[in-house]
C-alpha positions as CSV (number, residue, x, y, z in Angstrom):
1,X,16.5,-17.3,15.6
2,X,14.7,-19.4,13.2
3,X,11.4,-19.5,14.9
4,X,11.3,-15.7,15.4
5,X,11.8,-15.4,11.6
6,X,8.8,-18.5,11.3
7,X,6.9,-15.9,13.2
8,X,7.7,-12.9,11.5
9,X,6.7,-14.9,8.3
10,X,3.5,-15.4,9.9
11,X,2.7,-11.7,10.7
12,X,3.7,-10.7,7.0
13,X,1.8,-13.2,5.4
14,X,-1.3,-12.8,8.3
15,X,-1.6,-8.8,7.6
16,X,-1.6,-9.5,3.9
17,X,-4.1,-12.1,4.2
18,X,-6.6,-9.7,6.3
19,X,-6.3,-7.2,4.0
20,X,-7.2,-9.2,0.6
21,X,-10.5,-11.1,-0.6
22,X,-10.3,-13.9,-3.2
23,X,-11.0,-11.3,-5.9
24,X,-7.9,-9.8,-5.5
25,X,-5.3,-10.4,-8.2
26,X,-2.8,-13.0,-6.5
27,X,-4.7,-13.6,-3.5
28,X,-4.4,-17.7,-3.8
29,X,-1.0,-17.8,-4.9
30,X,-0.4,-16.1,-1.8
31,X,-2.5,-17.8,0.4
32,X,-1.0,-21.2,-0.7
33,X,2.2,-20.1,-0.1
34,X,1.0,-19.0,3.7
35,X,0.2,-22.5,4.0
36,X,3.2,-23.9,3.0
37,X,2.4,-24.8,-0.5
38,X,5.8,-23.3,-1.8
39,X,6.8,-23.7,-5.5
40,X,10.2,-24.1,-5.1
41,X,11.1,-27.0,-2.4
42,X,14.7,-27.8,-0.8
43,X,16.8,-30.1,-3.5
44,X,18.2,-33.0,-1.7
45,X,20.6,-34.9,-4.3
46,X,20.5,-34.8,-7.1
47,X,20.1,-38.2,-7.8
48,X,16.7,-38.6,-8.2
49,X,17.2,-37.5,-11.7
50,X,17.2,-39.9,-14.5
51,X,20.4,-38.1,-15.9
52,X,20.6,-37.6,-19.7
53,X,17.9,-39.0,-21.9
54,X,18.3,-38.9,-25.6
55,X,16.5,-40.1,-28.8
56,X,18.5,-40.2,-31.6
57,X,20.5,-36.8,-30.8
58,X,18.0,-35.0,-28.9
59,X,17.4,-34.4,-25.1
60,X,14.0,-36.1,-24.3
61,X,12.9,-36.6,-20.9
62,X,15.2,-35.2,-17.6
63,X,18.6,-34.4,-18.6
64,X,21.4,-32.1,-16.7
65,X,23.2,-29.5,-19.7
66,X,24.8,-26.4,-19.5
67,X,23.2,-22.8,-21.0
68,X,25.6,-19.8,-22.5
69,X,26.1,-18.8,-19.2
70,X,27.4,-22.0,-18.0
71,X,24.6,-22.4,-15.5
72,X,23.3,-25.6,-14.6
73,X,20.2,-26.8,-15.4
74,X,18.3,-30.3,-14.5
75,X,15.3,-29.9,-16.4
76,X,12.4,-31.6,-18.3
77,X,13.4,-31.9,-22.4
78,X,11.2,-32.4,-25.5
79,X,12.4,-32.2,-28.6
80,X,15.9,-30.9,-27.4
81,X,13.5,-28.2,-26.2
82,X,13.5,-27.2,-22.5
83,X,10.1,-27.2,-21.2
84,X,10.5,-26.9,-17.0
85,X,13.0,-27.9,-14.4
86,X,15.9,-26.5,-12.3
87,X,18.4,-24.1,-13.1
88,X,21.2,-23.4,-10.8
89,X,23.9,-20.7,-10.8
90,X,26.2,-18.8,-8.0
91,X,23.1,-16.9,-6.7
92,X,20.8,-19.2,-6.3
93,X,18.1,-21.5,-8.1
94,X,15.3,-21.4,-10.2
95,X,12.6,-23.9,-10.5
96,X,10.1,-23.6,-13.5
97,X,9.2,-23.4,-16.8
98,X,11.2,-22.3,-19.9
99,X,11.3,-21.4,-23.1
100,X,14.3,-20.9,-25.5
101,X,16.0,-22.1,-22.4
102,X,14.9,-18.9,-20.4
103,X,12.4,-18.5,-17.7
104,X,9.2,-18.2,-18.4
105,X,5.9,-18.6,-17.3
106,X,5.1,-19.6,-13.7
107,X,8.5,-20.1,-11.3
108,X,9.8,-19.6,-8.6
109,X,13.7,-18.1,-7.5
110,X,15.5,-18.3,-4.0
111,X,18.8,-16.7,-3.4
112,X,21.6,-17.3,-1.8
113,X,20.8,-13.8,0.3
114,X,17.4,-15.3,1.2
115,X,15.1,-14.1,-1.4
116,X,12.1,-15.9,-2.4
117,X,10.0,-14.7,-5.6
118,X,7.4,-16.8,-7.0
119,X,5.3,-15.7,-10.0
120,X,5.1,-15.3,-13.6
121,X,8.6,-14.9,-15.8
122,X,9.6,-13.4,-19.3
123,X,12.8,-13.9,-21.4
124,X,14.4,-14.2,-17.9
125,X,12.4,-11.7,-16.2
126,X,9.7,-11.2,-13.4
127,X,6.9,-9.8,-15.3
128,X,3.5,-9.7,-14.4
129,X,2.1,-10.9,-10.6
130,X,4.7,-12.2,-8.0
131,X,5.5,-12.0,-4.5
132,X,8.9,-11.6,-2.7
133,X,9.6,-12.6,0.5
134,X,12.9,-10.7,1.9
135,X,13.9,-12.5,5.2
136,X,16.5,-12.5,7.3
137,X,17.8,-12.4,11.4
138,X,17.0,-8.3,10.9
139,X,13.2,-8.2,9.2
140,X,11.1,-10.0,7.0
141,X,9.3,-7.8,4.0
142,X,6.8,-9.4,2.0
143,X,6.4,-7.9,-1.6
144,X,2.7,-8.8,-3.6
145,X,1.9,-6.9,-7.0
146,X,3.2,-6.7,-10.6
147,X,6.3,-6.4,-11.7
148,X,8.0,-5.5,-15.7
149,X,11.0,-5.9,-16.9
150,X,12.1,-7.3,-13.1
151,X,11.3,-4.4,-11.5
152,X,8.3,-4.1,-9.0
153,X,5.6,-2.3,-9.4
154,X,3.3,-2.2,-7.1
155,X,-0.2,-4.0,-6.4
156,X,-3.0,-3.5,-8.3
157,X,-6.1,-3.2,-6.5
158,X,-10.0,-4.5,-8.0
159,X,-11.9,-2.2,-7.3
160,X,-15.8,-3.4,-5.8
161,X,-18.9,-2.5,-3.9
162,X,-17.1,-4.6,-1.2
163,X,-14.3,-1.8,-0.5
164,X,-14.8,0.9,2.2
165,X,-14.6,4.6,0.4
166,X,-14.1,7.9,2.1
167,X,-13.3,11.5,1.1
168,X,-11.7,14.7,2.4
169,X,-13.2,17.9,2.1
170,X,-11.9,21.3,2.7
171,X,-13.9,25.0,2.0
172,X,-13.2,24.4,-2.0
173,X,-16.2,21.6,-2.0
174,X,-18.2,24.6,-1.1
175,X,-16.9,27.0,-3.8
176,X,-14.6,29.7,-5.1
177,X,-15.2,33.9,-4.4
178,X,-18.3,34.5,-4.4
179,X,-20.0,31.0,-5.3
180,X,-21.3,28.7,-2.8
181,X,-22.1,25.1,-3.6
182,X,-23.4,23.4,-0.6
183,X,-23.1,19.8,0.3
184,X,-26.4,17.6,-0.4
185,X,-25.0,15.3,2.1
186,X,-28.1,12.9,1.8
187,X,-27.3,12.5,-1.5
188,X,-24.0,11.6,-1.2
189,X,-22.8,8.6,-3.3
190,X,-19.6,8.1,-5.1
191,X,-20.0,7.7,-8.9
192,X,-16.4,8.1,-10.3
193,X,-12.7,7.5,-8.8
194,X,-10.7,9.7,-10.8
195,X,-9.0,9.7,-14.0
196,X,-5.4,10.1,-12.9
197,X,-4.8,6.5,-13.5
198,X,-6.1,3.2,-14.7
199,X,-8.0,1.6,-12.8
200,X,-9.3,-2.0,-12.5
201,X,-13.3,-1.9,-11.8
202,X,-15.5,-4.4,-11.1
203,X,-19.1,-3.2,-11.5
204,X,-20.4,0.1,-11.6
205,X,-19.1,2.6,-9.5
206,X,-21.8,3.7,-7.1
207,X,-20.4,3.7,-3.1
208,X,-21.1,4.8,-0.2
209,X,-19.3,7.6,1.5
210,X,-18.5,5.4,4.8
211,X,-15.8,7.8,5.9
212,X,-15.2,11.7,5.6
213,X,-12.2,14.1,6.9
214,X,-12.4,17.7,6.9
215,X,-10.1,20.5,7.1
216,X,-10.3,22.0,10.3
217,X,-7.3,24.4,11.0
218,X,-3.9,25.3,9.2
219,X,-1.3,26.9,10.6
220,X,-1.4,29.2,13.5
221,X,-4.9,31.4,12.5
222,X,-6.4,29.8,9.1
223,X,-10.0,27.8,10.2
224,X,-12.0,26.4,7.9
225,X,-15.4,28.5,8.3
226,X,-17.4,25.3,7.1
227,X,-15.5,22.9,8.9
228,X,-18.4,22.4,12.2
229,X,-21.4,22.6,9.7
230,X,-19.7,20.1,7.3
231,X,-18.4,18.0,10.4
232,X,-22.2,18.2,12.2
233,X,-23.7,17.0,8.5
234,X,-21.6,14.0,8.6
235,X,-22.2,12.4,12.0
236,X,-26.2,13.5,11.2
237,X,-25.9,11.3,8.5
238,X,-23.5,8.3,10.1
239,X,-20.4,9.1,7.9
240,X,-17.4,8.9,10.6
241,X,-16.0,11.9,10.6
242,X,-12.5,13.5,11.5
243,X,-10.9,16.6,11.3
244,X,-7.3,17.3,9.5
245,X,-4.8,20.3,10.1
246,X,-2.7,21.3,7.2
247,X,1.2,21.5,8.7
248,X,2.9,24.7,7.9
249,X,6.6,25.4,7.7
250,X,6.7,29.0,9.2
251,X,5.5,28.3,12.9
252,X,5.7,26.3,15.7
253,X,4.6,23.0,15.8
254,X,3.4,23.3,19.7
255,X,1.9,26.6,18.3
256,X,-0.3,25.0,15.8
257,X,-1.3,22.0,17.8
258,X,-3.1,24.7,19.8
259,X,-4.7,26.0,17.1
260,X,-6.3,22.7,16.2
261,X,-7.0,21.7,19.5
262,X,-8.7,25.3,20.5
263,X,-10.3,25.0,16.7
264,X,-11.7,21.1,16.3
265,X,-14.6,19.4,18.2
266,X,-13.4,16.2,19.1
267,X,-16.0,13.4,19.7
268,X,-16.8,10.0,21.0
269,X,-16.2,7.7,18.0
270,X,-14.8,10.4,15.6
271,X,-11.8,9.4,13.5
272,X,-8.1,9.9,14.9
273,X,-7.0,13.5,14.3
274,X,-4.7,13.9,11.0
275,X,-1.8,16.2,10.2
276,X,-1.2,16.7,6.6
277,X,2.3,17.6,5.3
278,X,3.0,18.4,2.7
279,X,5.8,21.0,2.4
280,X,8.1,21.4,-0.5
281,X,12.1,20.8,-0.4
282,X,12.6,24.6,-0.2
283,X,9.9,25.0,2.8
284,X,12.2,22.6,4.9
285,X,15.6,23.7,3.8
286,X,14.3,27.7,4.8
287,X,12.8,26.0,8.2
288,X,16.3,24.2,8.9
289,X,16.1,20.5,7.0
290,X,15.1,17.4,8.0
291,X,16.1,17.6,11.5
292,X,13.7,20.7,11.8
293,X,11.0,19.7,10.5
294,X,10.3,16.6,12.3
295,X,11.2,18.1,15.5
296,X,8.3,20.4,14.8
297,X,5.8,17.4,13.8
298,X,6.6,15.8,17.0
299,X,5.8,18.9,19.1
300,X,2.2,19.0,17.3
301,X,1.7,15.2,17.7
302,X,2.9,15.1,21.3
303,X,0.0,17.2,22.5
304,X,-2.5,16.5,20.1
305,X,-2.5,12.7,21.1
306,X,-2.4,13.4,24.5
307,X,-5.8,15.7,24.7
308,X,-7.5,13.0,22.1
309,X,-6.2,10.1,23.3
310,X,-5.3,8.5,20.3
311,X,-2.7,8.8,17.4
312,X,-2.8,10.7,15.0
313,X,-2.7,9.8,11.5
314,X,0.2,11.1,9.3
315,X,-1.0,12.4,6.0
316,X,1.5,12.3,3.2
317,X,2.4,11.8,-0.4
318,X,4.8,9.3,-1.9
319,X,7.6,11.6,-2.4
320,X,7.7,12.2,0.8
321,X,7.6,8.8,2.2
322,X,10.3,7.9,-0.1
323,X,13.0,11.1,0.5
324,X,12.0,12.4,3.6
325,X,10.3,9.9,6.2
326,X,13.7,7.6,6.6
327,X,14.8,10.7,8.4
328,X,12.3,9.9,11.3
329,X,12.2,6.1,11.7
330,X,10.0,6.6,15.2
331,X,7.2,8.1,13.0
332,X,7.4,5.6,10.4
333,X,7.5,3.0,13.3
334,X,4.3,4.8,15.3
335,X,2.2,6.3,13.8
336,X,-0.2,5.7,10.8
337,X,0.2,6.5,7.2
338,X,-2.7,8.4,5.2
339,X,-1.0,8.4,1.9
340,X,-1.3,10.5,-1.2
341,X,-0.7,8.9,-4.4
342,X,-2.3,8.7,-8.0
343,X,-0.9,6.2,-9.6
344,X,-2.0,3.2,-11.0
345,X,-0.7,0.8,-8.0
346,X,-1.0,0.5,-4.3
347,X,1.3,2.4,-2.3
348,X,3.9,-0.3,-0.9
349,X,3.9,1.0,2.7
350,X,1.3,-0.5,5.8
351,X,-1.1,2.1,5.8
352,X,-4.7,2.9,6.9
353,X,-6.3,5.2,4.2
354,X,-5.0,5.8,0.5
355,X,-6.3,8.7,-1.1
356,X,-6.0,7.3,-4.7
357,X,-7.5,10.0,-6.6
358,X,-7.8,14.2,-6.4
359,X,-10.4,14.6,-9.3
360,X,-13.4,11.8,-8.2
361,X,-17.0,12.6,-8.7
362,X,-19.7,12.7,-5.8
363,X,-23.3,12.9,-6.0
364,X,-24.5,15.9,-3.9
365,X,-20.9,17.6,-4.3
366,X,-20.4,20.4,-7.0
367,X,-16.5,20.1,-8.5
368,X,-13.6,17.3,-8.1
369,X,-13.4,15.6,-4.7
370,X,-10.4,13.6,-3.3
371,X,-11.4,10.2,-3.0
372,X,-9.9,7.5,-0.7
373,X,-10.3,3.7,0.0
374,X,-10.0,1.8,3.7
375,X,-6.7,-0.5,3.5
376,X,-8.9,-3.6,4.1
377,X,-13.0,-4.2,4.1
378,X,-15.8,-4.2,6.7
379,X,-14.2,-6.4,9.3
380,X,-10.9,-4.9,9.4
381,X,-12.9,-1.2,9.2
382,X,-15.1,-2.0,11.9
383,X,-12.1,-2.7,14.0
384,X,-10.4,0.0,13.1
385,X,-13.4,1.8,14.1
386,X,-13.4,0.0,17.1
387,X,-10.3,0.1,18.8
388,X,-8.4,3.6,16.8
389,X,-11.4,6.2,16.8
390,X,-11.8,8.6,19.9
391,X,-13.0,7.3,23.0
């Protein structure tokens, strides 16, 4: 049992690893703990404490006390000032410094429930970066990103040149009624990511468009009239393309996975097929709940995969991961997560494309585009490419 959760360790702490460069925010604190270089370490006795020090009628030095709370702490004194050391109660012990006898600054916690958190503490509190490590004979989670007021967060992604940008276009890049815009697709350049959130940028923002999806189908008889000229553009220009149906409530799902196939070219190195839902709590109650719904997604996924080859990818917002995708664990086990979501901090689910912002700027496109960033960089891209596109 132990060494499977040793190797489940490793596979947390691996994928987290591939995924980050050293200009992420916590990248070495996490790397040194992959390698074993753990704050917090076992306490053998407690022996090897020179028990209470005093000058005069002050702590100074290594003393064991009690705080308000009657938890025990062996810690380092100045001053009758607590400045770092152990503090120990019924759920488990912290190692680190303090001030006005509360955590604070860099420390570390394990519980008695097999928590680890190691990062930065205030007035008793994880704030700022951290990781958790949740393990036990069931799973092990690792946690990375900011936390306030001991709550998490999320991660905060820099944002460089050294990232791997995409967007999704549908018929609105080309214009509304009677306008038409068209696509200047040897222009194309990214040269804003949105103003939904803040957003930490390194450098100017001026990237590449290394990846583009476009609407092909919705439903049982909507096509996208641009969607084969768009598509065509792309792989003229070597953006890997793929093509996306939007999932509707009020057919079939074996219905519309006709549609798409019948609709959507479907090429040697293209991108994996996407189905974006993205119904409302009313348009699954009126199609029969949970239970319906996903019984529909499976009968478009099903055959879809089958005549590409390859999974599809499921595109969905946050919401939706958090009330409605517990209610299919075999999706959230299989298949691939495109996510939407526009806040300030990286979606906390393994996933292969975030779309981070709806109103992003792009050279040779008239009007907002959605804008989306590779979970990884060139390497883990070009595998991706690799091993998930069409073959």
């Amino acid at each position: 049992m132990r060494q499977q959760m040793e190797k489940d360790r490793k596979i947390e702490m691996d994928y987290y690893l591939d995924r980050h460069n050293v200009e992420d925010e916590g990248h070495e604190m996490v790397a040194a703990f992959a390698s074993g270089k753990r704050h917090l370490e076992t306490i053998d006795t407690l022996s090897v404490y020179n028990v209470g020090r005093w000058k005069g009628k002050k702590r100074e030095g290594t003393a064991i006390s009690r705080d308000s709370l009657g938890r025990i702490i062996i810690g380092n004194w100045s001053a009758d000032t607590l400045k770092s050391g152990l503090r120990i109660d019924s759920a488990g012990i912290y190692q680190g410094s303090f001030a006005n006898n509360l955590a604070e600054g860099h420390g570390s916690y394990i519980s008695t429930t097999g928590h680890y958190f190691e990062g930065h503490w205030e007035n008793d509190q994880r704030e700022g970066f951290g990781l958790q490590l949740l393990e036990n004979e069931v799973l092990t989670v690792l946690k990375t990103g900011l936390w306030q007021k001991d709550v998490f967060k999320g991660e905060r992604m820099n944002y460089t040149s050294e990232r791997i940008y995409g967007i999704d276009i549908s018929r609105y890049q080309h214009g509304k009624g009677r306008k038409y815009y068209p696509i200047h697709w040897q222009q194309l350049r990214i040269s804003h990511l949105g103003s939904k959130s803040q957003k930490k940028i390194s450098g100017v923002v001026d990237y590449p468009v290394s990846f583009c999806y476009i609407k092909s189908t919705e439903g049982i008889s909507i096509r996208n009239k641009y969607y084969a000229t768009d598509y065509a553009a792309a792989r003229k220009h070597g953006i890997h393309a793929g093509a996306y149906h939007f999932f509707s409530t009020r057919t079939g799902g074996s219905a519309q996975a006709k549609h798409f196939i019948a609709s959507t070219l479907f090429r040697k190195g293209d991108l994996p097929p996407v189905l974006d839902i993205e119904p409302s709590d009313g348009d699954i109650a009126k199609m029969g709940g949970a239970k319906a719904l996903f019984s529909n997604i499976r009968a478009w996924l099903q055959p879809v995969e089958k005549f590409c080859g390859v999974k599809p990818i499921l595109y969905i917002n946050q919401r939706f991961v958090n009330k409605w995708l517990p209610e299919a664990p075999d999706l959230k086990r299989d298949y691939k997560v495109w996510i939407a979501r526009y806040g300030e901090y990286k979606p906390d689910v393994k996933l292969v494309v975030w779309q981070l912002s709806p109103d992003g700027r792009v050279k040779g496109i008239t009007g907002e585009v959605d804008i989306n960033v590779f979970n990884g960089y060139q390497a883990q891209f070009d595998e991706f490419i690799e091993k998930e596109t069409i073959k």
